[in-house]
CHARMM internal coordinates of N, CA and C (Angstrom, degrees):
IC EDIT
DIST 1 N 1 CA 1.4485
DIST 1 CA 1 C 1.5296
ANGL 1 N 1 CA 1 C 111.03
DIST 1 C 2 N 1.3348
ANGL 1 CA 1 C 2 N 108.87
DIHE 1 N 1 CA 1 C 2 N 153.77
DIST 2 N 2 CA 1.8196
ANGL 1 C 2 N 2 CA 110.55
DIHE 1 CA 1 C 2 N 2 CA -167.53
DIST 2 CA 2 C 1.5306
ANGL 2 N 2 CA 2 C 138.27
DIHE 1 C 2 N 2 CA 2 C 67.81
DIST 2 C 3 N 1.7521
ANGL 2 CA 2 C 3 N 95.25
DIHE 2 N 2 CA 2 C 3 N -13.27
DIST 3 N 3 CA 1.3748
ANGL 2 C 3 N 3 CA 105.64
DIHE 2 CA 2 C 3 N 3 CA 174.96
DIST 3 CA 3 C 1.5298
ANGL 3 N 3 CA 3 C 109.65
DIHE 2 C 3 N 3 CA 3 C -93.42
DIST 3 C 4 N 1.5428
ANGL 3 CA 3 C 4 N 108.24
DIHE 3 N 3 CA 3 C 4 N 149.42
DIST 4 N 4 CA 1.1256
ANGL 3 C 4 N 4 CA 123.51
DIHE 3 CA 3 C 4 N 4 CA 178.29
DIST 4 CA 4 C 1.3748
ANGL 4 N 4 CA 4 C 133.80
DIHE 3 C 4 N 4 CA 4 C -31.15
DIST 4 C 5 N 1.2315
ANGL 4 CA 4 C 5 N 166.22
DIHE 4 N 4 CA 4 C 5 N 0.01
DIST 5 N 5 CA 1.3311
ANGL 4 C 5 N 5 CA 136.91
DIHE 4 CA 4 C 5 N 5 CA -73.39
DIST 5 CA 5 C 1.7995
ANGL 5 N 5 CA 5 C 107.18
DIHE 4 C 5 N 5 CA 5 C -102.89
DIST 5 C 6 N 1.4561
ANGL 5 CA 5 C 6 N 126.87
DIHE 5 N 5 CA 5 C 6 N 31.09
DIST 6 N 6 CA 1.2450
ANGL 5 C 6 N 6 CA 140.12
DIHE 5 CA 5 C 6 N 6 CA 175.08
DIST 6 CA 6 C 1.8197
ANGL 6 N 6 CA 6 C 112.98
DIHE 5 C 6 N 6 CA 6 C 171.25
DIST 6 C 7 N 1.1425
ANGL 6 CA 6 C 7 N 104.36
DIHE 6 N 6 CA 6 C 7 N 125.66
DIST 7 N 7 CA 1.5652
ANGL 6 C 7 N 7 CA 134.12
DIHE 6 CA 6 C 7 N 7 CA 165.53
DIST 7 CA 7 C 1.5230
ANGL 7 N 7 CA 7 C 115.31
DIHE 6 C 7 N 7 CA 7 C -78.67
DIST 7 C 8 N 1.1260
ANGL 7 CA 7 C 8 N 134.94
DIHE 7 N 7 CA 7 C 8 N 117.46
DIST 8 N 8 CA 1.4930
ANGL 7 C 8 N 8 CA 144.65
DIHE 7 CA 7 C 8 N 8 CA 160.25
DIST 8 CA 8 C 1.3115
ANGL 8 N 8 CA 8 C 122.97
DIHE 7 C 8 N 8 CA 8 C -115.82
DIST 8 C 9 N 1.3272
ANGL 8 CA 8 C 9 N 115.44
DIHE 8 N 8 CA 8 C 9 N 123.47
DIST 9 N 9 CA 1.6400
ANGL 8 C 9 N 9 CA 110.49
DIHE 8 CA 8 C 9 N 9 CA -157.42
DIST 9 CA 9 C 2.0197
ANGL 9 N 9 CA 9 C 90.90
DIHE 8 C 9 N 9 CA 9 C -118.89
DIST 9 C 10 N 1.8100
ANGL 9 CA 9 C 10 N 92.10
DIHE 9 N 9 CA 9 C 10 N 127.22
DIST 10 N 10 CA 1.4829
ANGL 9 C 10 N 10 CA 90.26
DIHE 9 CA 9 C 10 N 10 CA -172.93
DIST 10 CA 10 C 1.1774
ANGL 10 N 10 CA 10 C 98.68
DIHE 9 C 10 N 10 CA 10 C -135.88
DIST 10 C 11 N 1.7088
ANGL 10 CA 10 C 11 N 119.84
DIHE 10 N 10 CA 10 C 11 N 124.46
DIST 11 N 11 CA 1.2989
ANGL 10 C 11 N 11 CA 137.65
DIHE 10 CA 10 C 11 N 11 CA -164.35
DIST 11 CA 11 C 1.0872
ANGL 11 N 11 CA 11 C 121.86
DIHE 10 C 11 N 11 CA 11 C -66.71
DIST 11 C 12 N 1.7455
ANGL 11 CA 11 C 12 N 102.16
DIHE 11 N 11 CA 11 C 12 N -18.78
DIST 12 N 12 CA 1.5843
ANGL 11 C 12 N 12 CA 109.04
DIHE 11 CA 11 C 12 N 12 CA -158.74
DIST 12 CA 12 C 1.4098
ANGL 12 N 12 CA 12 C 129.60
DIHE 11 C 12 N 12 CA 12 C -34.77
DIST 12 C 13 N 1.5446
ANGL 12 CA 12 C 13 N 86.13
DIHE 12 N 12 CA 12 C 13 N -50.17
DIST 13 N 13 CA 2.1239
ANGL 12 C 13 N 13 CA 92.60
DIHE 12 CA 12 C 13 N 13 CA -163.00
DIST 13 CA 13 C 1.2380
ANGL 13 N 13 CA 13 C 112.18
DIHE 12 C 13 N 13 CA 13 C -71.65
DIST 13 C 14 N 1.5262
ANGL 13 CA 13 C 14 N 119.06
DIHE 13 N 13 CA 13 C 14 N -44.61
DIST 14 N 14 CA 1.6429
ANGL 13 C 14 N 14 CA 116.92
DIHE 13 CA 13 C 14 N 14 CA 159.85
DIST 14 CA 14 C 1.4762
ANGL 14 N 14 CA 14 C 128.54
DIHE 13 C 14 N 14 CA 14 C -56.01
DIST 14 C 15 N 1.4621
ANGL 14 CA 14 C 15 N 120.61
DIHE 14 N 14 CA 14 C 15 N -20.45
DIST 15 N 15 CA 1.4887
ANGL 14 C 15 N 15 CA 130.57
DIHE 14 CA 14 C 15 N 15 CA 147.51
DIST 15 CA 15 C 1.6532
ANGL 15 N 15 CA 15 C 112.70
DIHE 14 C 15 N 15 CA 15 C -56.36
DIST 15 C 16 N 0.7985
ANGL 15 CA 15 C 16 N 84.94
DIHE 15 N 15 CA 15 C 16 N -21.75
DIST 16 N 16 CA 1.8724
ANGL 15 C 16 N 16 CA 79.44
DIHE 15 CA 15 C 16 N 16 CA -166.86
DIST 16 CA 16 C 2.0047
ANGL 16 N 16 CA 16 C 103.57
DIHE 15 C 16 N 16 CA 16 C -102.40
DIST 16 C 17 N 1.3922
ANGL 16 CA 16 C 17 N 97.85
DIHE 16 N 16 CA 16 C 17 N -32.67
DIST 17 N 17 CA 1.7810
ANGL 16 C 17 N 17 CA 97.43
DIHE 16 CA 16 C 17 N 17 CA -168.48
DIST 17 CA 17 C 1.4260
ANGL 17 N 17 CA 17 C 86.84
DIHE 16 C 17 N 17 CA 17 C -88.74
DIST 17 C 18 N 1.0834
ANGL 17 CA 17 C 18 N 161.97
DIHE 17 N 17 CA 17 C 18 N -53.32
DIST 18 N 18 CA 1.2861
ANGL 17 C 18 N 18 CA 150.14
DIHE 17 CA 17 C 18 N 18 CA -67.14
DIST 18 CA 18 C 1.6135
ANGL 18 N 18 CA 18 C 116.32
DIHE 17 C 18 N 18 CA 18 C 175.83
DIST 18 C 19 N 0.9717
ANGL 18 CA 18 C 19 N 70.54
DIHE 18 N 18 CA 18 C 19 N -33.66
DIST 19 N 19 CA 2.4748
ANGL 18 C 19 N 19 CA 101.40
DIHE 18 CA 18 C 19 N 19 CA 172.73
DIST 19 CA 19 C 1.6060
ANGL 19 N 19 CA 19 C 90.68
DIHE 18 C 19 N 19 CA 19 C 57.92
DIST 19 C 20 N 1.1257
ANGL 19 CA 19 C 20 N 137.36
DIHE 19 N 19 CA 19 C 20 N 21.48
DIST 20 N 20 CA 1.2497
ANGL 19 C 20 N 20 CA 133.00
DIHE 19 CA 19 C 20 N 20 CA 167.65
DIST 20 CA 20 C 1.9171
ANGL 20 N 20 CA 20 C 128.51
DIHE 19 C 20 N 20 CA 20 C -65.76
DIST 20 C 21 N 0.9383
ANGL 20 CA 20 C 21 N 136.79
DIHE 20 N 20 CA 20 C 21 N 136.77
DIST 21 N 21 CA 1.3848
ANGL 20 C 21 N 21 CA 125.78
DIHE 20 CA 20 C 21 N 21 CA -138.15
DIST 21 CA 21 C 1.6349
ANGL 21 N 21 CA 21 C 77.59
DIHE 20 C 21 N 21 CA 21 C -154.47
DIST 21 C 22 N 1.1873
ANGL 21 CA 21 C 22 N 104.75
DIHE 21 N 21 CA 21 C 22 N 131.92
DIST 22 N 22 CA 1.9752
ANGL 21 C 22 N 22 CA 122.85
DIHE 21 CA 21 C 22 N 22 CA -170.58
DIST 22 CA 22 C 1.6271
ANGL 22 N 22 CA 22 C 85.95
DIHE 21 C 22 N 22 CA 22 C -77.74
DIST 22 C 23 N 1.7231
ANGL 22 CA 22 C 23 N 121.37
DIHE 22 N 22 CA 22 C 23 N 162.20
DIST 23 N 23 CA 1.5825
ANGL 22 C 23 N 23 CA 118.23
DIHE 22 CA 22 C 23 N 23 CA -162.65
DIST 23 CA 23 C 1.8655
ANGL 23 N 23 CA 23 C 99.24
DIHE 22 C 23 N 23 CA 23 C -109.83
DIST 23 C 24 N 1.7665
ANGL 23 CA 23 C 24 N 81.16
DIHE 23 N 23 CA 23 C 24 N -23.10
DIST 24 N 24 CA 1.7358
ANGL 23 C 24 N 24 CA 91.53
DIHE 23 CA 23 C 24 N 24 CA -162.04
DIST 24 CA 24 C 1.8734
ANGL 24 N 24 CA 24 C 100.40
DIHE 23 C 24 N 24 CA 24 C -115.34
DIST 24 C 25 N 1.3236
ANGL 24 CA 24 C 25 N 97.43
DIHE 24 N 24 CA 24 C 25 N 125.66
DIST 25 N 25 CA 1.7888
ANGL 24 C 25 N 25 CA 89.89
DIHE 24 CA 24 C 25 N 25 CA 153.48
DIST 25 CA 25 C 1.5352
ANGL 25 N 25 CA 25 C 125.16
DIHE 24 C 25 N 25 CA 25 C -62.42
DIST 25 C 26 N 1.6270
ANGL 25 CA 25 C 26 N 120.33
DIHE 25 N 25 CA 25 C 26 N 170.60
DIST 26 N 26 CA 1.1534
ANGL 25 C 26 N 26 CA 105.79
DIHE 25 CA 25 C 26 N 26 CA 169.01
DIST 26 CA 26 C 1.2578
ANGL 26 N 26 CA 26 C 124.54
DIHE 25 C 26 N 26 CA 26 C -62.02
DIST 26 C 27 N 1.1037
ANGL 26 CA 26 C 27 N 130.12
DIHE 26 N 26 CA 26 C 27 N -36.88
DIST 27 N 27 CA 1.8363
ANGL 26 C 27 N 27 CA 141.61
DIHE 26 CA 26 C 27 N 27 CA 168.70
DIST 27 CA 27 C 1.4559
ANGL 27 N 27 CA 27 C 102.52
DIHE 26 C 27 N 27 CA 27 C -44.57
DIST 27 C 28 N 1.3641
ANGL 27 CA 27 C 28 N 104.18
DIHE 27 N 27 CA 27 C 28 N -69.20
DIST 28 N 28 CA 1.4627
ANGL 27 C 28 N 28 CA 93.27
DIHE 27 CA 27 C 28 N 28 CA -160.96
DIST 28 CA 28 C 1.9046
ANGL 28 N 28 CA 28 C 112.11
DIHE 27 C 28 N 28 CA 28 C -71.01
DIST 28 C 29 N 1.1210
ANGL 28 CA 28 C 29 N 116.91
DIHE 28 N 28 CA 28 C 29 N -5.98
DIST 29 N 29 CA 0.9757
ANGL 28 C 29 N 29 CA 119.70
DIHE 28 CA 28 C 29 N 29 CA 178.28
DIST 29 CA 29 C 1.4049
ANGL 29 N 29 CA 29 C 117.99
DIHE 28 C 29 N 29 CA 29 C -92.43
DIST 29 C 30 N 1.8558
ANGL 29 CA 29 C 30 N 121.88
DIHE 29 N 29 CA 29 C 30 N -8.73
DIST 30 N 30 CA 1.4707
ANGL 29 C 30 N 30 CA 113.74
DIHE 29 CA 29 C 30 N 30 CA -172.49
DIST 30 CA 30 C 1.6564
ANGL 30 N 30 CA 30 C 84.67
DIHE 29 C 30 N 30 CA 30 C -108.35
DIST 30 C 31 N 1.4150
ANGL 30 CA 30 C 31 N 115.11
DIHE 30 N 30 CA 30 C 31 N 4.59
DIST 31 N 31 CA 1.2614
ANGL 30 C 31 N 31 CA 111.38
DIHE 30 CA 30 C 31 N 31 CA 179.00
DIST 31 CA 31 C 1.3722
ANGL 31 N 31 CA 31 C 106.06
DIHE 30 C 31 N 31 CA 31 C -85.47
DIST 31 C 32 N 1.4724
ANGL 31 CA 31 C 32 N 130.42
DIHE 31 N 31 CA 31 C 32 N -43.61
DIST 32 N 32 CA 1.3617
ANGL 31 C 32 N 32 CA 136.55
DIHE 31 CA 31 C 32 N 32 CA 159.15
DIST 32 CA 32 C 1.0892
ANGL 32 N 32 CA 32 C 110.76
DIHE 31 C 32 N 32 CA 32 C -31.78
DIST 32 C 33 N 1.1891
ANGL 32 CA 32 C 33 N 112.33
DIHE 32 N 32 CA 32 C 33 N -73.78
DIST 33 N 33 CA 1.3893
ANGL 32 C 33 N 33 CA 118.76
DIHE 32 CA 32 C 33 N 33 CA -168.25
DIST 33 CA 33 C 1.6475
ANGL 33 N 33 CA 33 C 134.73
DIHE 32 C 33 N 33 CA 33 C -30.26
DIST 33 C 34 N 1.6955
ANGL 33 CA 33 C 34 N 85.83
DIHE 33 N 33 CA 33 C 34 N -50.19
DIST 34 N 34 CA 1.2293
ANGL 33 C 34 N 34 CA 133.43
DIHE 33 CA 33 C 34 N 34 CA -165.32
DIST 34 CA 34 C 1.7793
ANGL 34 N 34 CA 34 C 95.35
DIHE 33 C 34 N 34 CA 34 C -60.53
DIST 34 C 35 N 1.3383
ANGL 34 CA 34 C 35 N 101.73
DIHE 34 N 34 CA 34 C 35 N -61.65
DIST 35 N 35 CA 1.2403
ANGL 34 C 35 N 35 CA 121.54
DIHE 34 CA 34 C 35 N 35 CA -176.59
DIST 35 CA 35 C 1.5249
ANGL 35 N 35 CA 35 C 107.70
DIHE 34 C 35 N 35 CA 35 C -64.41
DIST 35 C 36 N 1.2535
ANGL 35 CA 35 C 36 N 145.00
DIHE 35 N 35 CA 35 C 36 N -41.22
DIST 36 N 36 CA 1.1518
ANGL 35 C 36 N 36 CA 148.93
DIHE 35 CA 35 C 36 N 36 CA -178.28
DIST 36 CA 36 C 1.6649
ANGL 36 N 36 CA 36 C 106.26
DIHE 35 C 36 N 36 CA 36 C -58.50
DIST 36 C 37 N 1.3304
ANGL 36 CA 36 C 37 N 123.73
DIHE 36 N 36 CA 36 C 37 N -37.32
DIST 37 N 37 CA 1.0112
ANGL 36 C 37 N 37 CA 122.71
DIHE 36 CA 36 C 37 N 37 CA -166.19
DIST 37 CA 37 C 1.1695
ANGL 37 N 37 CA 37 C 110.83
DIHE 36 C 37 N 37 CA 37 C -125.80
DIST 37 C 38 N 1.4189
ANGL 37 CA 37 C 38 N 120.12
DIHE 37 N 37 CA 37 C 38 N 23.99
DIST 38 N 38 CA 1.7935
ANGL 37 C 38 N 38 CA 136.46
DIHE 37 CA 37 C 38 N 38 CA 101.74
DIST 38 CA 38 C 1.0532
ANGL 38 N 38 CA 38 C 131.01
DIHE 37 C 38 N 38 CA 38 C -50.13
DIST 38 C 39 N 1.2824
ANGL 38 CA 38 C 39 N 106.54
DIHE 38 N 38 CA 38 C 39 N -54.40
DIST 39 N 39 CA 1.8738
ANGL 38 C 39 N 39 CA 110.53
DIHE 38 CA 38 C 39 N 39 CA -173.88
DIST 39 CA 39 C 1.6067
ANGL 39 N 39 CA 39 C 107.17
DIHE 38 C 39 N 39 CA 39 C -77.33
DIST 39 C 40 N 1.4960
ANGL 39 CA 39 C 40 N 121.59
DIHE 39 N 39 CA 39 C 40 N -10.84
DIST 40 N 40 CA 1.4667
ANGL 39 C 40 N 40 CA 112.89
DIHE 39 CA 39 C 40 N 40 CA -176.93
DIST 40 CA 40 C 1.3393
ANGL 40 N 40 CA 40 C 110.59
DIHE 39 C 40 N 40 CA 40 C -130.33
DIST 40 C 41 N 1.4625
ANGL 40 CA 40 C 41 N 117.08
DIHE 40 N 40 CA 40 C 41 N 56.71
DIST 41 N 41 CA 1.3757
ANGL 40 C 41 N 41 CA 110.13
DIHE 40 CA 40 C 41 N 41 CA -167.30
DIST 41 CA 41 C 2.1863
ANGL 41 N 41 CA 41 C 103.79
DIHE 40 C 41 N 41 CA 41 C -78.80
DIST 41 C 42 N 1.6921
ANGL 41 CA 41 C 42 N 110.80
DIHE 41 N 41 CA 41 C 42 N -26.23
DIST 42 N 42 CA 0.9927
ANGL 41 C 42 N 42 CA 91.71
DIHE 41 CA 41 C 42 N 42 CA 158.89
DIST 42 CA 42 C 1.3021
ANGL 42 N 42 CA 42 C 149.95
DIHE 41 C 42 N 42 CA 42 C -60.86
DIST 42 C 43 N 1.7101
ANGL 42 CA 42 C 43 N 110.49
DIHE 42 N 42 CA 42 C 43 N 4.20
DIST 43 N 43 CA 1.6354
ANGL 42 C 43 N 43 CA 106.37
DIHE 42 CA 42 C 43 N 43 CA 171.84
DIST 43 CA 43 C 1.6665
ANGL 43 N 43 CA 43 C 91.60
DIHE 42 C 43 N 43 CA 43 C -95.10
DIST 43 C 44 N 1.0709
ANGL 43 CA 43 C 44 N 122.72
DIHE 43 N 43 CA 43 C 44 N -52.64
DIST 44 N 44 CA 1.2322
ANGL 43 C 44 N 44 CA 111.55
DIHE 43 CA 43 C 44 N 44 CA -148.90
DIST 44 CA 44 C 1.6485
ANGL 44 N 44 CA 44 C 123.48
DIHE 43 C 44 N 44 CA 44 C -95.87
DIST 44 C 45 N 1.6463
ANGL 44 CA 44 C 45 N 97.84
DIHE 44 N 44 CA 44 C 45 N 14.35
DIST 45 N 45 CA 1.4567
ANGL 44 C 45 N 45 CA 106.45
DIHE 44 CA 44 C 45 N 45 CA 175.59
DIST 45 CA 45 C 1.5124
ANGL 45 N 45 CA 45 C 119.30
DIHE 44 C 45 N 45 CA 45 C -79.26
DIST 45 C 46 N 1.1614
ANGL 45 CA 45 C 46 N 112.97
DIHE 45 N 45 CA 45 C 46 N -46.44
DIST 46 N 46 CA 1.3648
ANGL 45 C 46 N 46 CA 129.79
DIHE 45 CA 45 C 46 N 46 CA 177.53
DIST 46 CA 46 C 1.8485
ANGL 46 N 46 CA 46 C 107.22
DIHE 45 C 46 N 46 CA 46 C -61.24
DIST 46 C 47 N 0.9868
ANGL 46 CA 46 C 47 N 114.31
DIHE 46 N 46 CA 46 C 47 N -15.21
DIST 47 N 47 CA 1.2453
ANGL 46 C 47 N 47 CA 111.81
DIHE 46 CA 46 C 47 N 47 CA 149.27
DIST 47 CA 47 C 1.6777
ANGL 47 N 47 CA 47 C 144.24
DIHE 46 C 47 N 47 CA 47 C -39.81
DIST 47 C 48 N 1.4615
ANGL 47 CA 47 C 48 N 87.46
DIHE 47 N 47 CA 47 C 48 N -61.69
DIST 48 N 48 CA 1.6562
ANGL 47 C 48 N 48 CA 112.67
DIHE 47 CA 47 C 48 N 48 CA 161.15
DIST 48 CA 48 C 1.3215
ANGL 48 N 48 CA 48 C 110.81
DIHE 47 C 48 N 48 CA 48 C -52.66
DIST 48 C 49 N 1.3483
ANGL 48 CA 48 C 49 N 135.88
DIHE 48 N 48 CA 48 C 49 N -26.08
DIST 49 N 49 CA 1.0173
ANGL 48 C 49 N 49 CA 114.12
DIHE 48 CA 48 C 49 N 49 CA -155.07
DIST 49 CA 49 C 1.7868
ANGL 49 N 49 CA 49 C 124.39
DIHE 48 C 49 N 49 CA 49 C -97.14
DIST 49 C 50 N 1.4212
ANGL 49 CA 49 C 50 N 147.09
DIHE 49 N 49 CA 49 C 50 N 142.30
DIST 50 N 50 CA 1.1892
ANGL 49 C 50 N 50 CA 131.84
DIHE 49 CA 49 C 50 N 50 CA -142.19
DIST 50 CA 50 C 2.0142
ANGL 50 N 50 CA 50 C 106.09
DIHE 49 C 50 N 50 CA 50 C -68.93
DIST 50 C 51 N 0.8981
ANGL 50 CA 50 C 51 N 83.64
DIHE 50 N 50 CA 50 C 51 N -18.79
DIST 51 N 51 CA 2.0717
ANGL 50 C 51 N 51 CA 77.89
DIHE 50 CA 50 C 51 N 51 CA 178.93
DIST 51 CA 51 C 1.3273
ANGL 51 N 51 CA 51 C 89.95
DIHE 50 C 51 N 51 CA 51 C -71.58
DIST 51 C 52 N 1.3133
ANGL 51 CA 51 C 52 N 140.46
DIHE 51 N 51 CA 51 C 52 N -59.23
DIST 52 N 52 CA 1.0487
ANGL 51 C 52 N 52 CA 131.39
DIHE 51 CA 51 C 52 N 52 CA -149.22
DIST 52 CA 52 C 1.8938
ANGL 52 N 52 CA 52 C 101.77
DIHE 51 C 52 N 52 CA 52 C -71.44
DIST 52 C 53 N 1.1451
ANGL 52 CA 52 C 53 N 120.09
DIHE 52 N 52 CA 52 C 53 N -39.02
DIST 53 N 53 CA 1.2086
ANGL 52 C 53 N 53 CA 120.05
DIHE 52 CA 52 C 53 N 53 CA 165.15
DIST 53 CA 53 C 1.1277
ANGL 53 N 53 CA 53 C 123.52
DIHE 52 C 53 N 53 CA 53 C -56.30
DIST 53 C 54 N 1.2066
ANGL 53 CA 53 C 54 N 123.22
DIHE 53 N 53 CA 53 C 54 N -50.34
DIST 54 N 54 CA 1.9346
ANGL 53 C 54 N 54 CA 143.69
DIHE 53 CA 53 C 54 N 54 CA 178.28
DIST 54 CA 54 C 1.6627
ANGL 54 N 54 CA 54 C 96.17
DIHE 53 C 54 N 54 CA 54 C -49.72
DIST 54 C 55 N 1.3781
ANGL 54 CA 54 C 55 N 101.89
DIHE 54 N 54 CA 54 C 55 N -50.74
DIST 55 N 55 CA 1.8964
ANGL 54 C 55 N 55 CA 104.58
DIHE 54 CA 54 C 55 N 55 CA 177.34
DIST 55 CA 55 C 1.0882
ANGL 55 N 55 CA 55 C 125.48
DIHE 54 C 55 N 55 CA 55 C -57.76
DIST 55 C 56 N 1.9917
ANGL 55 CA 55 C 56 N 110.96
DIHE 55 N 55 CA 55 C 56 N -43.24
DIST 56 N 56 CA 1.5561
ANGL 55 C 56 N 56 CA 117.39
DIHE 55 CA 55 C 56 N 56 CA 173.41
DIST 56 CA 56 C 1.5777
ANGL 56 N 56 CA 56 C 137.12
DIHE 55 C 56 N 56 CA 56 C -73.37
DIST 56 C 57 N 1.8674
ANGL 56 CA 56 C 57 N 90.56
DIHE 56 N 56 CA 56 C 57 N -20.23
DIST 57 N 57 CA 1.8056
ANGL 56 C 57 N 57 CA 99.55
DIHE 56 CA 56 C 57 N 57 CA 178.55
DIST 57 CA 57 C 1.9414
ANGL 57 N 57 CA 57 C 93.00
DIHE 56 C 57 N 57 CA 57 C -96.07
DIST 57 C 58 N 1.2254
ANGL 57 CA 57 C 58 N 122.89
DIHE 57 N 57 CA 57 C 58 N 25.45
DIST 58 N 58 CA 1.8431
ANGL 57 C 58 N 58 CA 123.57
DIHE 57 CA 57 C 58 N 58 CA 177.92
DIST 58 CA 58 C 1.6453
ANGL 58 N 58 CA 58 C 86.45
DIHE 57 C 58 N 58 CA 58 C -106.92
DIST 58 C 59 N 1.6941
ANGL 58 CA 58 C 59 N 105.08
DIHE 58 N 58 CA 58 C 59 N -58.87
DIST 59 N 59 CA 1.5141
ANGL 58 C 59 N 59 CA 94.15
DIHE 58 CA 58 C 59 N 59 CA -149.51
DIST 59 CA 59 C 1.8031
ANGL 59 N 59 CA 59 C 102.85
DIHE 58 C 59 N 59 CA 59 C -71.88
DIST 59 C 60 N 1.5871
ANGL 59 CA 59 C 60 N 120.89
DIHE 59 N 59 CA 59 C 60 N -11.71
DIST 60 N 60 CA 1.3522
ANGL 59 C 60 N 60 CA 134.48
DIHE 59 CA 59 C 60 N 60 CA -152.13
DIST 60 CA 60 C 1.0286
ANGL 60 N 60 CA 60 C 97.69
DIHE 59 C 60 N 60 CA 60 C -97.39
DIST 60 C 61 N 1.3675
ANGL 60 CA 60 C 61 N 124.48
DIHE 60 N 60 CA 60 C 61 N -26.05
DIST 61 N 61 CA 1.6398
ANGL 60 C 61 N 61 CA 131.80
DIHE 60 CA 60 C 61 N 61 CA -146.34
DIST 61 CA 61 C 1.5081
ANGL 61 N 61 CA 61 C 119.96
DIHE 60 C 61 N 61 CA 61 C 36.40
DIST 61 C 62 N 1.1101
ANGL 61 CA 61 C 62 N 116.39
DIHE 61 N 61 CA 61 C 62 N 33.77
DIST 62 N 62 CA 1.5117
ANGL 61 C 62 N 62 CA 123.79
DIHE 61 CA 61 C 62 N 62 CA 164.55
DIST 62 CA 62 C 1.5988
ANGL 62 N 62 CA 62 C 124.29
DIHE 61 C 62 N 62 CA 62 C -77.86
DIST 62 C 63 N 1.0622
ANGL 62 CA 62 C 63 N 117.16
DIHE 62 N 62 CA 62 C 63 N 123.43
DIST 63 N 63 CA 1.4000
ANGL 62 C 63 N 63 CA 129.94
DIHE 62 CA 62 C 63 N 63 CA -177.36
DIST 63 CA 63 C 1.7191
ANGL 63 N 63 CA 63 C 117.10
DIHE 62 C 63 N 63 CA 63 C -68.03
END
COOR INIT
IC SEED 1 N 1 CA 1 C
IC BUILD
């Protein structure tokens, strides 16, 4: 209860103040995405890994 149960994103008012016009649909843009973090799994693998976590809940102080 109280939660959202759908997001709709509508360009209008920044179309209209701003004349700005989004470059990417959602498709083609979760397709980017998608692909980016295919093509760069060496930045963001070492992430996962527990030192790198052990480092982020030290410097975060998260439990």
């Amino acid at each position: 209860p109280g939660h959202d149960r759908r997001y709709a994103i509508d360009a209008t008012k920044i179309k209209q103040e701003l004349g700005w016009t989004p470059k990417e649909t959602l498709e083609s843009g979760l397709r980017s995405t998608v692909n980016w973090y295919l093509n760069n799994r060496a930045w963001w693998q070492p992430l996962l890994s527990s030192e790198y976590q052990s480092y982020y809940q030290k410097v975060y102080q998260m439990s």
